[in-house]
Backbone as a printed PyTorch tensor [residue, N CA C, xyz], in Angstrom:
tensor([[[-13.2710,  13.4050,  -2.4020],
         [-12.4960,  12.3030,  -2.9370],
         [-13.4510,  11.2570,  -3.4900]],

        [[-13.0210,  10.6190,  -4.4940],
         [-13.7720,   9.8360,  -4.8790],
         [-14.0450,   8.2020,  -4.2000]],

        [[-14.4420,   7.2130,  -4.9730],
         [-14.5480,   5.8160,  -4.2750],
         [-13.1430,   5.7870,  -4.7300]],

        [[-12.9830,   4.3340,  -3.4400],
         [-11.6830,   4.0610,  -3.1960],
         [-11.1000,   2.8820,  -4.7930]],

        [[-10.4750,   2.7970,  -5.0740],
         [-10.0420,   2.1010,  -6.2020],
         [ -9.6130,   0.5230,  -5.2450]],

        [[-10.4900,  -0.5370,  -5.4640],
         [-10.2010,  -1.6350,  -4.3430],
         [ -9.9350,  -3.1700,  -5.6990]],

        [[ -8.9020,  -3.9530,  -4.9660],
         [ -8.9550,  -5.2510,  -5.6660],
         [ -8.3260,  -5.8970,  -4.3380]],

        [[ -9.1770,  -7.8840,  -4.8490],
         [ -8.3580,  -8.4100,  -3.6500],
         [ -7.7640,  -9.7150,  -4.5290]],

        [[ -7.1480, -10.7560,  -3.5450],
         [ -6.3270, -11.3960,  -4.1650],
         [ -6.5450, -12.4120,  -3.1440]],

        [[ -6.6040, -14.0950,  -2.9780],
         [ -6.6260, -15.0710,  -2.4000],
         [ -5.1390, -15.5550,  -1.8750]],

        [[ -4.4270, -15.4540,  -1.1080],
         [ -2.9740, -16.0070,  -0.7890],
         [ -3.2490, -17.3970,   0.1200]],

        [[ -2.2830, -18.1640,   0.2320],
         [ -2.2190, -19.4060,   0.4420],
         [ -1.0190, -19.4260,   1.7970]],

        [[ -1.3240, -18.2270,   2.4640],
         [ -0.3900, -18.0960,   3.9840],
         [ -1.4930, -17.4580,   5.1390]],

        [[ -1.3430, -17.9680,   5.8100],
         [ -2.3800, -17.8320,   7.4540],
         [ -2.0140, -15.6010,   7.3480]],

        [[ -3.0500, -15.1700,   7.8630],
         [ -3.3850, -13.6730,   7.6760],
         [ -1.9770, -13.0100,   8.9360]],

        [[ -1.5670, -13.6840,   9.4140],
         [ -0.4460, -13.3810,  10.1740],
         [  0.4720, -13.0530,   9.1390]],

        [[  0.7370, -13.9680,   8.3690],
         [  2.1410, -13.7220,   7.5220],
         [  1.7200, -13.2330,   6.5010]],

        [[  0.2970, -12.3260,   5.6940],
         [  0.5750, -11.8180,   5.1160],
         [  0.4650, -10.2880,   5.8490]],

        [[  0.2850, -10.0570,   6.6660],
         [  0.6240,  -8.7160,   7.4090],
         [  1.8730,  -8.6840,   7.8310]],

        [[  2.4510,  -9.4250,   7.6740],
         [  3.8750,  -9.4810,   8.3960],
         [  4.2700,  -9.0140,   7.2400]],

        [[  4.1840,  -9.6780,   6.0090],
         [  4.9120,  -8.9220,   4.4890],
         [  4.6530,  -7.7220,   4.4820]],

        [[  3.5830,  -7.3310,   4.4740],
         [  3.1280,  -5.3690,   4.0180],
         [  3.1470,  -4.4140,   5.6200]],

        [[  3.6290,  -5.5060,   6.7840],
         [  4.5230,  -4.3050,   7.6290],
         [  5.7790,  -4.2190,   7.3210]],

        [[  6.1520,  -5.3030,   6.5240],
         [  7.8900,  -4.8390,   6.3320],
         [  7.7610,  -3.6110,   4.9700]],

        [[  7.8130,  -2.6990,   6.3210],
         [  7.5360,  -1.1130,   5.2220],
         [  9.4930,  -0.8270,   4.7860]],

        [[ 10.2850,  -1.0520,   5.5420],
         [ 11.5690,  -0.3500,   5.1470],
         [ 12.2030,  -1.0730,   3.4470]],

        [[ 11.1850,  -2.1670,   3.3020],
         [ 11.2570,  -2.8170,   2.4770],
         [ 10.1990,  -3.1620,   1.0310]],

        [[  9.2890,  -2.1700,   1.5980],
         [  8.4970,  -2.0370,   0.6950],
         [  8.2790,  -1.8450,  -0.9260]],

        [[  9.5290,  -1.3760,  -1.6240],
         [ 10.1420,  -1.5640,  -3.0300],
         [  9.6020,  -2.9230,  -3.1500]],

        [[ 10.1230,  -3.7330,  -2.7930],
         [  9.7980,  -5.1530,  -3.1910],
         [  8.2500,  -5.8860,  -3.9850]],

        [[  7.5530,  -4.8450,  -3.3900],
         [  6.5530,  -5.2850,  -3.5740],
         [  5.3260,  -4.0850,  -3.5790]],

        [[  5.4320,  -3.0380,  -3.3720],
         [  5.0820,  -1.6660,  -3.7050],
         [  5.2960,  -1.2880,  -5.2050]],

        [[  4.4060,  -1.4250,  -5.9500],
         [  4.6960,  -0.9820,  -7.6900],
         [  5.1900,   0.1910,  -7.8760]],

        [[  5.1790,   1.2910,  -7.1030],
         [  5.1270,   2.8180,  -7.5590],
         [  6.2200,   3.2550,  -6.2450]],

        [[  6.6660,   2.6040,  -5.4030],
         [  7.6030,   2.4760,  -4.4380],
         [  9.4580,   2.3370,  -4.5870]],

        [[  9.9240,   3.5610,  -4.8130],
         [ 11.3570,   3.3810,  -5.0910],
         [ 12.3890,   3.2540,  -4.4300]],

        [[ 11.8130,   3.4840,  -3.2400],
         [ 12.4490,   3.1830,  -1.8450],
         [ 11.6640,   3.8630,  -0.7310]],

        [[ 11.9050,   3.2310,   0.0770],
         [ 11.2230,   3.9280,   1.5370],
         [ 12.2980,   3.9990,   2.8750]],

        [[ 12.0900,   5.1940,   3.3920],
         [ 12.7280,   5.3380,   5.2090],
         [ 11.9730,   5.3590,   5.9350]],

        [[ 11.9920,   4.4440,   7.1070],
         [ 11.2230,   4.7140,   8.3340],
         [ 11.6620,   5.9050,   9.3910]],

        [[ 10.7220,   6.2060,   9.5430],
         [ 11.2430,   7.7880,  10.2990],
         [ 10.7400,   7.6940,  12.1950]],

        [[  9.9680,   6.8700,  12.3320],
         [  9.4610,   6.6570,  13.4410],
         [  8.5510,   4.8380,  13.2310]],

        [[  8.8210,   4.1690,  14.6970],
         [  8.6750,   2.7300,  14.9880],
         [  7.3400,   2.6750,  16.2970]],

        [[  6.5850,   1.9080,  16.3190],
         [  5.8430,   1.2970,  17.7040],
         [  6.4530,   0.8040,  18.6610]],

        [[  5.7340,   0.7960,  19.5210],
         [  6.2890,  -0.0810,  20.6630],
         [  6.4520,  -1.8710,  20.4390]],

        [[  6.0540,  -2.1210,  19.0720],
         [  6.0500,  -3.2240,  18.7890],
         [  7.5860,  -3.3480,  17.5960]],

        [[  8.0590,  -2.2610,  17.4980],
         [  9.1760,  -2.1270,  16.0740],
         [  8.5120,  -2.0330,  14.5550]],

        [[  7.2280,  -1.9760,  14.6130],
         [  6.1500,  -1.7210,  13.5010],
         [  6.2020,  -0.1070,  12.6380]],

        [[  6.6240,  -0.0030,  11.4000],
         [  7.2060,   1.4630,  11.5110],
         [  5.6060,   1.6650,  11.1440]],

        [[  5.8970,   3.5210,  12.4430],
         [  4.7800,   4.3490,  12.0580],
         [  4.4220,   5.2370,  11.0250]],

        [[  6.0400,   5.5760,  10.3740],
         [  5.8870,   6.8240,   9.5220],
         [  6.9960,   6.6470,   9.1220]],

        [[  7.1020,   6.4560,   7.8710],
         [  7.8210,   6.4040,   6.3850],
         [  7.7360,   7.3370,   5.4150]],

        [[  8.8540,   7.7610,   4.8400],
         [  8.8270,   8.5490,   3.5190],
         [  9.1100,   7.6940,   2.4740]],

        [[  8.2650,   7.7300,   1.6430],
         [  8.1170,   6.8970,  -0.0800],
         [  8.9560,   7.7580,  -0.9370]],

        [[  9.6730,   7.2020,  -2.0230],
         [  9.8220,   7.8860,  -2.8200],
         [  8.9650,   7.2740,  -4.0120]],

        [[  7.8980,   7.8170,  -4.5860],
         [  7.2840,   7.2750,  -5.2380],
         [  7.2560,   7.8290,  -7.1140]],

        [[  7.0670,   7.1800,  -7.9080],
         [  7.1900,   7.3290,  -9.1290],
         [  5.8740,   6.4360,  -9.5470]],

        [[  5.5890,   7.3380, -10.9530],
         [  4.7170,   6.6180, -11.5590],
         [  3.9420,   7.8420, -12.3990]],

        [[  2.9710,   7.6490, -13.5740],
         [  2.9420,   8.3240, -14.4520],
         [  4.2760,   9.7830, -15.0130]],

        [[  4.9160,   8.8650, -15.2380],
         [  5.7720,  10.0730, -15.0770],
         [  6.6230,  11.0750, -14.0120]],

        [[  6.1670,  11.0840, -13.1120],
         [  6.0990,  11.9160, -11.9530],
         [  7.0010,  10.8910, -10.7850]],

        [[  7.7760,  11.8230, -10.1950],
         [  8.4460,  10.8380,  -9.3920],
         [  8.5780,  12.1570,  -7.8110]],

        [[  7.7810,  11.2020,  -6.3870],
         [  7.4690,  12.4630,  -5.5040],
         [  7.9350,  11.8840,  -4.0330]],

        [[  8.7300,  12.5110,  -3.0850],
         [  8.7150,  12.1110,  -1.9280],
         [  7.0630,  11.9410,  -1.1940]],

        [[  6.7720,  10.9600,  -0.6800],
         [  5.8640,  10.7330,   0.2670],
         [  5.3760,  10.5540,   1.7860]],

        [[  5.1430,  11.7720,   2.7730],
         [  5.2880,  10.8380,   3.9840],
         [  3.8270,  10.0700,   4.5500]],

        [[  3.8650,   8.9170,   4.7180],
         [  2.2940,   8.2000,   5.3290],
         [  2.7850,   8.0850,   6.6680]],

        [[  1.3950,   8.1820,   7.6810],
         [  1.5850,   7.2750,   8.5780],
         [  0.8520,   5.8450,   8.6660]],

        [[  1.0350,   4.9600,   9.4890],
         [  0.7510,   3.7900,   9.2900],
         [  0.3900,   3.4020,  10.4210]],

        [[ -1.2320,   2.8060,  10.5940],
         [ -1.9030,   1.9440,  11.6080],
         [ -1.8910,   0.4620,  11.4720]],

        [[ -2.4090,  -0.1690,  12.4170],
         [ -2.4820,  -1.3950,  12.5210],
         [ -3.2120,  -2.0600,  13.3620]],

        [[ -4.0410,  -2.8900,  12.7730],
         [ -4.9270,  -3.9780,  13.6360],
         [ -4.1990,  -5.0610,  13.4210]],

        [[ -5.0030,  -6.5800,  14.3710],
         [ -4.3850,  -7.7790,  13.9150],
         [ -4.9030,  -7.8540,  12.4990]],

        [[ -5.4470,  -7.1580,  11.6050],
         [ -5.7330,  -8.2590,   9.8280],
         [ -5.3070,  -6.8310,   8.9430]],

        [[ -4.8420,  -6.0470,   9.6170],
         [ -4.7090,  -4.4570,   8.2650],
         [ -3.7600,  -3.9270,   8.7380]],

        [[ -3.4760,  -3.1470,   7.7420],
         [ -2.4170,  -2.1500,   7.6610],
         [ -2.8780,  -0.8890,   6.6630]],

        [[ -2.5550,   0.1710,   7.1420],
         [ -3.0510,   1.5370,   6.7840],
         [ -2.4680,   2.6000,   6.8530]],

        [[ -2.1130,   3.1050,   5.4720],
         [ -1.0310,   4.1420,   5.2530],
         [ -1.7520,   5.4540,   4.8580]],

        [[ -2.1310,   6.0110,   5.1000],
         [ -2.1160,   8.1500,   5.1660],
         [ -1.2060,   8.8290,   4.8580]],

        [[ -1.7790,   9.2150,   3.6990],
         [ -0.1950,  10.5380,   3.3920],
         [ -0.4880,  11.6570,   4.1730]],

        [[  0.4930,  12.1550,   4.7500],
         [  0.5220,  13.2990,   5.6080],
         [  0.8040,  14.8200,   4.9850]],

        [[  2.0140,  14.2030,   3.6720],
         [  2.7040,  15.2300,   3.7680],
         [  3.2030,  14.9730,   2.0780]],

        [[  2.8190,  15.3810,   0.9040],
         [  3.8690,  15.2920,  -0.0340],
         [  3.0320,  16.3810,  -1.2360]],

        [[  4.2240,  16.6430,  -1.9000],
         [  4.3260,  17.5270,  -3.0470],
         [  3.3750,  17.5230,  -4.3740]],

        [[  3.1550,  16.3210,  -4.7270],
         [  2.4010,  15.8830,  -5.7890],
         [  0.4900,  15.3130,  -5.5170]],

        [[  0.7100,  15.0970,  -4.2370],
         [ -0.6200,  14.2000,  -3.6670],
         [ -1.1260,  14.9870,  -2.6950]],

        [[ -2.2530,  15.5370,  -2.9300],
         [ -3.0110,  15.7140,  -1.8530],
         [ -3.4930,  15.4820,  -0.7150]],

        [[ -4.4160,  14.3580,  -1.6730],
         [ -4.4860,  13.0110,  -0.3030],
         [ -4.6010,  11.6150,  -1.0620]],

        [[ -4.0820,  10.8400,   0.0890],
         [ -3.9720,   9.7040,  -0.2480],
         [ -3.7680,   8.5280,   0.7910]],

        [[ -4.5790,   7.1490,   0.9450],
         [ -4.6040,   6.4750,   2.0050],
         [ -4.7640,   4.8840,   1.3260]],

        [[ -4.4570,   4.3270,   1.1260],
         [ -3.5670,   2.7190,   1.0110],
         [ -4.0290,   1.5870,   2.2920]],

        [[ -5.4430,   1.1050,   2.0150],
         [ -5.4800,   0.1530,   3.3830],
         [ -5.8710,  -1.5400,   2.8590]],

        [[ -4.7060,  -1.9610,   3.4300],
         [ -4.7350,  -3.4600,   3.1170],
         [ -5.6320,  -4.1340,   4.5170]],

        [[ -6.5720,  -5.2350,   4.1490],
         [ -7.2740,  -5.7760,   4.8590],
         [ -7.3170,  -6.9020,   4.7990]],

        [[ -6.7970,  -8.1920,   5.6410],
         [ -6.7410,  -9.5590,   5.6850],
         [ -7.7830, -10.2280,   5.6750]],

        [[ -8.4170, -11.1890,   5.4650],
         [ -9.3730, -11.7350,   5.7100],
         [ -9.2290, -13.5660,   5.8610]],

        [[ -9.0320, -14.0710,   6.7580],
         [ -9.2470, -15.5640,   7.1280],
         [ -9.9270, -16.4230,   6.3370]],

        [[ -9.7820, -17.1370,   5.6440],
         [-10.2690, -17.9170,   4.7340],
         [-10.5430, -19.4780,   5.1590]],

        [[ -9.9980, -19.7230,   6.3500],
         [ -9.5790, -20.7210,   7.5790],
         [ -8.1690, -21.6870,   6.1990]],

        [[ -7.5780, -22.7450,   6.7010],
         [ -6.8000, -23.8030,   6.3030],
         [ -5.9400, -22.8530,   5.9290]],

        [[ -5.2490, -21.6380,   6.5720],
         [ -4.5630, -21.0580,   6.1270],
         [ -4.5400, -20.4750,   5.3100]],

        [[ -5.2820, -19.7230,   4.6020],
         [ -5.7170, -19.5360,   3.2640],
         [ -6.5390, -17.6560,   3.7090]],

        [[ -5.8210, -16.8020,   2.9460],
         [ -6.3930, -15.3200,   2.8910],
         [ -6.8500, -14.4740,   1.7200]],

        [[ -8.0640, -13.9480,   1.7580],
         [ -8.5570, -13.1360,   1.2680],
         [ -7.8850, -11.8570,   1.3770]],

        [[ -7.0220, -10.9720,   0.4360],
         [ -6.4280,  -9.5820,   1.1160],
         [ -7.0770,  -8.1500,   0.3380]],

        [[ -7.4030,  -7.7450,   0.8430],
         [ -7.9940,  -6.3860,  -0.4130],
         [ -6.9990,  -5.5750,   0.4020]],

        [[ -6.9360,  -4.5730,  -0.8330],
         [ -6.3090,  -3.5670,  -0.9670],
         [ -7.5830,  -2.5210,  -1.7940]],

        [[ -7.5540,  -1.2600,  -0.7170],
         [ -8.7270,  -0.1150,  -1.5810],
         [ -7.5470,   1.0130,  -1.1850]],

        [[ -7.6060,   1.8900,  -1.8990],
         [ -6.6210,   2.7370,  -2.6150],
         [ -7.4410,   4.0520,  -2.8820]],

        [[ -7.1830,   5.5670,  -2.0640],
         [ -7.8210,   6.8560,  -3.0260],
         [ -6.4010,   7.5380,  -2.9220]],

        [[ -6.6970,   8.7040,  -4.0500],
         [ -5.6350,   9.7100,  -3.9460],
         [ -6.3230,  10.6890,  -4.6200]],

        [[ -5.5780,  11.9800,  -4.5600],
         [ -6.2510,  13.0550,  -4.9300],
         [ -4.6120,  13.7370,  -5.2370]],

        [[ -4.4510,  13.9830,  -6.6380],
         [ -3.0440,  14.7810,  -6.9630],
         [ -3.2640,  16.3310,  -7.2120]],

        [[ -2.3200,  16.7680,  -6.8560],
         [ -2.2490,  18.2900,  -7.3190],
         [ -1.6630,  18.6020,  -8.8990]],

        [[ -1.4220,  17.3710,  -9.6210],
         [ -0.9190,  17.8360, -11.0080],
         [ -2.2170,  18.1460, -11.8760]],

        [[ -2.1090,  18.9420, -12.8000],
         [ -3.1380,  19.3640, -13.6550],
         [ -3.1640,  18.3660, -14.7020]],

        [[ -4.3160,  18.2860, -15.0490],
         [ -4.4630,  17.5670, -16.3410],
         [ -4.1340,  15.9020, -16.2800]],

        [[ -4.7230,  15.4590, -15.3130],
         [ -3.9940,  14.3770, -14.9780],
         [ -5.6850,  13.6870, -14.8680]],

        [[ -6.6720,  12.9240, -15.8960],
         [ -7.9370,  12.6990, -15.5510],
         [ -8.1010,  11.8080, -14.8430]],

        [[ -9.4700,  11.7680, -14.0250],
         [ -9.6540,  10.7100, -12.9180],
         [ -9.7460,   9.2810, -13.2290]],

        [[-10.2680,   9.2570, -14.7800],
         [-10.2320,   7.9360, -15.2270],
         [ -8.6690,   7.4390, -15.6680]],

        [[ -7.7400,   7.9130, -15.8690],
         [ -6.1600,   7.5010, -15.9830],
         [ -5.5760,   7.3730, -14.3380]],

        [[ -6.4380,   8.5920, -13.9490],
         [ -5.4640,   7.8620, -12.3270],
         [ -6.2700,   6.8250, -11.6920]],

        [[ -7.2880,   6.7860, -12.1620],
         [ -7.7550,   5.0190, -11.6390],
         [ -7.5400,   3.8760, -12.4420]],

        [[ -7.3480,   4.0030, -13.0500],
         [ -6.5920,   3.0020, -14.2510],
         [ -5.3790,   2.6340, -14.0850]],

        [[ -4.3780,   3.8060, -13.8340],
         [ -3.3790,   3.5740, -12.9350],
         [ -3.2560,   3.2620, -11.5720]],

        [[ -4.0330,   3.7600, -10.4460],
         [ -4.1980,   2.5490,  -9.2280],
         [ -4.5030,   1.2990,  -9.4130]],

        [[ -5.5640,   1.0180,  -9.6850],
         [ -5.8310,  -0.2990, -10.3260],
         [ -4.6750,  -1.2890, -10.9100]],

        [[ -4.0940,  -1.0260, -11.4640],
         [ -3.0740,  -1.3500, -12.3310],
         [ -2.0840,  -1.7970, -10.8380]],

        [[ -1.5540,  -0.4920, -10.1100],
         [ -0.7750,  -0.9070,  -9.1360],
         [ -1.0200,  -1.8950,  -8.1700]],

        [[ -2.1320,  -1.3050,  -7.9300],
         [ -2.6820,  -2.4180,  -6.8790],
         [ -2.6020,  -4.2630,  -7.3230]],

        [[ -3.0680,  -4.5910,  -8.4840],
         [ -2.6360,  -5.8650,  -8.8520],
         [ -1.7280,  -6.2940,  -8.4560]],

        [[ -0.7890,  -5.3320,  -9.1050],
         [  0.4840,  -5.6390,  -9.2890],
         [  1.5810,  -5.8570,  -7.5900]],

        [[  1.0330,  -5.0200,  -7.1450],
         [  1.3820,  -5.1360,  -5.1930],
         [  0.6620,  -5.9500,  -5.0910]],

        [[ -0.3640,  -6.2830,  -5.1780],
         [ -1.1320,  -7.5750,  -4.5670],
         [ -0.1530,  -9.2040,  -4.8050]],

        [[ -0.0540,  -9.3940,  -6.3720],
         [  0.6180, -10.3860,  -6.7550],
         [  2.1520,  -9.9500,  -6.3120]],

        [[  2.4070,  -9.2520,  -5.5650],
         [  4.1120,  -9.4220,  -5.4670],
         [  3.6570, -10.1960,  -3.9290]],

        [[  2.7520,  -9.1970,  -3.0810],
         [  2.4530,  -9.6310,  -1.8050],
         [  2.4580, -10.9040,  -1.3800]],

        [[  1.3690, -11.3090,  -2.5850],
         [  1.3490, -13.2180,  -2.4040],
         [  2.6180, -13.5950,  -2.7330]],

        [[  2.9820, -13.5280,  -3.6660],
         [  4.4860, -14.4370,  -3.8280],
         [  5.0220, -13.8100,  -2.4140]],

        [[  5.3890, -13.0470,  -2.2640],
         [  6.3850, -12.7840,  -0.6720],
         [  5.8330, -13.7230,   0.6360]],

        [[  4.6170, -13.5030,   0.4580],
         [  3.8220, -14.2620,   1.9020],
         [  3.8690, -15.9090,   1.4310]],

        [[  3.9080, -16.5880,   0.1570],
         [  3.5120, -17.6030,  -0.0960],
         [  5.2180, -18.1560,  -0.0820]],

        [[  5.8190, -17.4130,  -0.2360],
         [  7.1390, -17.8870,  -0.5570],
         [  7.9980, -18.4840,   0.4110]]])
């Protein structure tokens, strides 16, 4: 697999509440670019879902996804386990304290697809792309 495709973004909410936004996985459309809906299939002992199916779209291609999902106090970390189009693929958001309430969040991003003809420089062009784009929904949700 290659390097991870990473961007971060400065939010203006204490690193609590922006992990609180990107665990609300049953809700993840909102703010997931390539995310058309999601089910939680299994929860923590905390109500934190562990394992979700994505329905995900994007270049064209539209694929059920299942990740599972870890968690520290500043990240969140999704693993595909299981889907049709993706090989592999792992999604880890990382908080970072900025103090006065104020967060640093990266998001680094790999995948590896099973479609042909699909070059590595378009599917990083296209992560990239997503990732912004989830990043800036993230902040507005956490800032909001």
């Amino acid at each position: 697999m290659s390097a991870p495709v990473t961007r971060t973004v400065e939010i203006d909410a204490p690193v609590a509440r922006v992990i609180e936004v990107i665990s609300d996985l049953e809700n993840t459309d909102r703010w997931a670019n390539e995310a058309k809906s999601a089910k939680v299939k299994a929860h923590d002992d905390q109500g934190r879902p562990t394992r979700i199916v994505v329905t995900l779209g994007a270049l064209k291609f539209t694929t059920d996804a299942t990740y599972d999902v870890t968690y520290t106090d500043n990240s969140v970390t999704l693993t595909c386990v299981d889907a049709r189009l993706i090989r592999e693929s792992t999604i880890a958001y990382t908080a970072h304290d900025l103090g006065g309430d104020r967060t640093r969040l990266e998001m680094a991003s790999t995948m590896e697809v099973t479609v042909k003809g699909v070059p590595r420089w378009g599917l990083e062009r296209a992560m990239g792309s997503s990732a912004e784009k989830n990043l800036a929904s993230i902040k507005k949700d956490a800032e909001g």
